[in-house]
N, C-alpha and C positions, 0 to 999 in steps of 0.2 A: 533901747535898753542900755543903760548904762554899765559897763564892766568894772565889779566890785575888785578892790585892792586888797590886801594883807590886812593895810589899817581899819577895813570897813567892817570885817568880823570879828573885829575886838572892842569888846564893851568895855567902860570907863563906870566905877562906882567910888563915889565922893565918900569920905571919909572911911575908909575901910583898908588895913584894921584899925586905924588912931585916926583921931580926928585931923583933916587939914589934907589929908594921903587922896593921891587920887590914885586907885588900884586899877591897873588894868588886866584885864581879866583876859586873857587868852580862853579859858575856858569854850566860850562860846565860838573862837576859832576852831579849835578841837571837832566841835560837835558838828559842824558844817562838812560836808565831804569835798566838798568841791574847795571850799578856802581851805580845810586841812591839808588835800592835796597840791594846791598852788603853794602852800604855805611849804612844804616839804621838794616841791621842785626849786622853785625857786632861793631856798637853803643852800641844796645841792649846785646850782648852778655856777658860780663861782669858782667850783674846783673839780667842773668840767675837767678829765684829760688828765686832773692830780691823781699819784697813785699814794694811796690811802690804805690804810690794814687796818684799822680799827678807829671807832665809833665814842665818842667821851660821852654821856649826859651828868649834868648836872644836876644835884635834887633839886626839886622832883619833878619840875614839867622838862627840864632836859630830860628823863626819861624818856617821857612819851614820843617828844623830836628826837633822840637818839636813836628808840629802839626803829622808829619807823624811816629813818635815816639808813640803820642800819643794814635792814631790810635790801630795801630798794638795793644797795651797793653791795649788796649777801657778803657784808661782813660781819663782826665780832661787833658786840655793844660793851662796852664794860662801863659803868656806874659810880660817879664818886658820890658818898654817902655824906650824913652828919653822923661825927664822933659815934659810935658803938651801936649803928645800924649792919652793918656788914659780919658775916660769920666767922669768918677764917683771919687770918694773921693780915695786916694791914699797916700800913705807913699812913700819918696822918701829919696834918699840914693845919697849922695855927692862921687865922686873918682878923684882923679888926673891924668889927661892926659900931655903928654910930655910939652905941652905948656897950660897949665890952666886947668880948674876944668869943668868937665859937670855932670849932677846930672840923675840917674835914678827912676824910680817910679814901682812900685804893685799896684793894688787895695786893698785897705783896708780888703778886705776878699775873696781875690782870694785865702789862705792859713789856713787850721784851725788849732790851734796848736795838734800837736805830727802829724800831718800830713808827711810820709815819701814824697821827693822828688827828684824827677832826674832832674839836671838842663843840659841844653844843650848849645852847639853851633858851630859853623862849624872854628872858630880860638881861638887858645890861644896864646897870644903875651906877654904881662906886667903882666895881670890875673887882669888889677886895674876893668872891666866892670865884670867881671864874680867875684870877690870879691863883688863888692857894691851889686850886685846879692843877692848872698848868705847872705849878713848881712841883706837885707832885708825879705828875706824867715826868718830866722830865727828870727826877730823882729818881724815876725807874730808867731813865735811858732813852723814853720817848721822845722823838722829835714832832713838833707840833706842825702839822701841813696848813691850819688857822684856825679861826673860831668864828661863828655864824648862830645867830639871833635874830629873833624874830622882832623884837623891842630894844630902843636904845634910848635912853631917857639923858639926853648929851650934857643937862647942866649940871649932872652930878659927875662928871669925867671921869666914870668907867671905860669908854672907848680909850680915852690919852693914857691911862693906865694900863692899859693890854699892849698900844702900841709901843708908849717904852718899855716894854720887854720885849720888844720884837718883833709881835704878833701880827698878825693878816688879820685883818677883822671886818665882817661884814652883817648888815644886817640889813632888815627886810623895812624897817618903819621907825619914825621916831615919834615921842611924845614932849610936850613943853610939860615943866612940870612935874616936880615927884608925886 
């Protein structure tokens, strides 16, 4: 029996949502316990021995790796949203998409400063959402301990854009191909 990888529980579906797009669906990672749970050690692994105070996902499958990140490490999860999902008073972070601007948000004290943080999420493609991210953690005071993905789609240079800002960056699989 062959020992399935990271990359073997994620499906690939042509054209979705625009034509020419290859989406890959973590979904069916998810659903799997055993890849979910490789999926979330092997996350962690990296920052073995880092001390860590809280937990970033990104919408919205950084949620599900977040909150179950967070878990495991019995920390705090805190959630950066899109623009006017979140309840309470928030700092929001502007980034450029292929075709126009969408703006992200924190809660005003979801971060204390010098607070170490591991941000997450399950694709890296431009790096623009995981960037506005990270500028808002650290507009709270946050310092970033790095960032971990389960997907890194390298010809669109979201990794080179994490690392010039400084970032740790790791991830679990990559795919050719947006």
């Amino acid at each position: 029996m062959t020992r399935k990888s990271v990359k073997d529980y994620i499906r690939t579906i042509v054209d979705f949502p625009h034509e020419g797009i290859m989406f890959r669906d973590v979904t069916t990672l998810f659903a799997d316990p055993r890849g979910f749970r490789m999926t979330i050690d092997q996350m962690l692994h990296p920052f073995a021995g880092e001390e860590i105070d809280k937990v970033v996902g990104l919408e919205a499958r950084g949620f599900i790796i977040g909150g179950a990140i967070a878990h495991q490490l019995t920390l705090g999860f805190v959630p950066i949203r899109k623009k006017g999902k979140l309840p309470g008073a928030t700092l929001s972070q502007a980034y450029q998409l292929e075709y126009g601007e969408a703006v992200m948000e924190i809660h005003d004290d979801a971060i204390q400063p010098g607070e170490r943080v591991l941000v997450v999420d399950d694709l890296l493609a431009t790096g623009g959402t995981a960037a506005a991210g990270i500028r808002l953690i650290e507009r709270l005071g946050g310092e970033i301990v790095g960032c971990s993905f389960i997907i890194d789609l390298p010809e669109l240079g979201g990794r080179k854009v994490l690392e010039d800002m400084g970032m740790d960056v790791h991830v679990l699989c990559e795919f050719d191909g947006a």
